[in-house]
C-alpha positions in Angstrom: -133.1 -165.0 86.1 -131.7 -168.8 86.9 -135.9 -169.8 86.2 -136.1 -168.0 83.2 -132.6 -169.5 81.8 -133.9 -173.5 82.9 -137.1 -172.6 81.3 -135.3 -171.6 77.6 -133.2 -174.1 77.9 -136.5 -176.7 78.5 -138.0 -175.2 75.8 -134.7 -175.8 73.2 -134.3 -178.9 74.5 -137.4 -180.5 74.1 -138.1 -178.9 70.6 -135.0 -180.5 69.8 -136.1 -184.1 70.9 -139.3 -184.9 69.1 -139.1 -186.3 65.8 -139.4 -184.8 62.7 -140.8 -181.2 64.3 -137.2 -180.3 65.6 -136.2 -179.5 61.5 -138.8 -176.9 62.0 -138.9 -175.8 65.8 -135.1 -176.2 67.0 -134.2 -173.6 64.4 -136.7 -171.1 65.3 -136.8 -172.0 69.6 -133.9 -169.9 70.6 -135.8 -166.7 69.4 -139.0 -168.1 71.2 -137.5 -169.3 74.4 -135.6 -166.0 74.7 -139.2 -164.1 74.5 -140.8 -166.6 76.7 -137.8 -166.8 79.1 -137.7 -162.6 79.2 -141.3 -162.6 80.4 -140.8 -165.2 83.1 -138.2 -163.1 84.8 -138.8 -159.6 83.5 -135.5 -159.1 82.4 -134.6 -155.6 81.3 -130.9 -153.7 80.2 -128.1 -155.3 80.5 -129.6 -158.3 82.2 -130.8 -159.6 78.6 -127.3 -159.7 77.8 -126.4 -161.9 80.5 -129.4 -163.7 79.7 -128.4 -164.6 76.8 -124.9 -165.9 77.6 -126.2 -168.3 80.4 -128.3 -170.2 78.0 -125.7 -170.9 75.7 -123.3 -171.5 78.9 -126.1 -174.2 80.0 -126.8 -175.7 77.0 -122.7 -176.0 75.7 -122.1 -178.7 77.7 -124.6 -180.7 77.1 -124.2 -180.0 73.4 -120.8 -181.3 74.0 -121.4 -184.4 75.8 -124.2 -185.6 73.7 -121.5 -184.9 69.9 -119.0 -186.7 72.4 -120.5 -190.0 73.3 -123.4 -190.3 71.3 -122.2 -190.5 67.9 -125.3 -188.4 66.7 -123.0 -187.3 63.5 -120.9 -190.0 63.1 -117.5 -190.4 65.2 -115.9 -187.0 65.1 -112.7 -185.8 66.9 -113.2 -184.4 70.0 -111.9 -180.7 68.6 -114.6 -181.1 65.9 -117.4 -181.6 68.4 -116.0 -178.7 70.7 -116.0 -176.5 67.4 -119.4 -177.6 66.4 -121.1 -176.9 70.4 -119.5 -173.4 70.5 -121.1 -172.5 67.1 -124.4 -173.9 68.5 -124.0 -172.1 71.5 -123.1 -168.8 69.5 -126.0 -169.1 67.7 -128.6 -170.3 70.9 -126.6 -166.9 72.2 -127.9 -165.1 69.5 -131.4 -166.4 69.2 -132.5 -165.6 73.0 -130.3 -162.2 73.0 -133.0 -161.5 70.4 -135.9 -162.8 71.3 -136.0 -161.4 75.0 -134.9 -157.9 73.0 -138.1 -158.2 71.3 -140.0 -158.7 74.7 -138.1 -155.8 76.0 -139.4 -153.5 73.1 -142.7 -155.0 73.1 -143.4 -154.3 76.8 -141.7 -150.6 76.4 -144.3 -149.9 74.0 -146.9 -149.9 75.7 
């Protein structure tokens, strides 16, 4: 599970780092890196679930350190960019949750 979890985070991270294709990609790459991750490591049951929280647990931090230091949205409190990297996270949650769901049903099917 720990290669399917580096290998969704990869893939959010580095549609989130190229120019002008993260407005498009970043939104839609939780859903894809939680199908792609769920076919790495043939995840089924509850394991999706879990999953799902260990990419948002890896990629909270350095959601929070890069709002922190970077300045990416202008200098915000520190409570602000907490607030901000758990909604993120909630939503990258979401978005694999999802997308290795929809690899589970696909491969049941047939």
């Amino acid at each position: 599970m720990l290669i399917s979890v580096l290998v969704s985070f990869i893939i959010i991270v580095v549609s989130a780092a190229i120019p002008i294709v993260h407005f498009f990609a970043f939104p839609i790459s939780p859903f894809i890196s939680g199908f792609i991750g769920a076919s790495i490591g043939d995840l089924q049951d509850e394991r999706i679930v879990y999953f799902g929280l260990l990419c948002s647990v890896v990629l909270f931090l350095p959601l929070f350190l890069l709002m922190e230091f970077t300045g990416v949205l202008g200098e915000l409190r520190w409570y602000y960019s907490l607030i901000i990297s758990f909604l993120l996270s909630g939503y990258v949650w979401f978005g694999t949750t999802i997308g290795a769901l929809l690899k589970f049903w696909s491969s049941k099917k047939n």
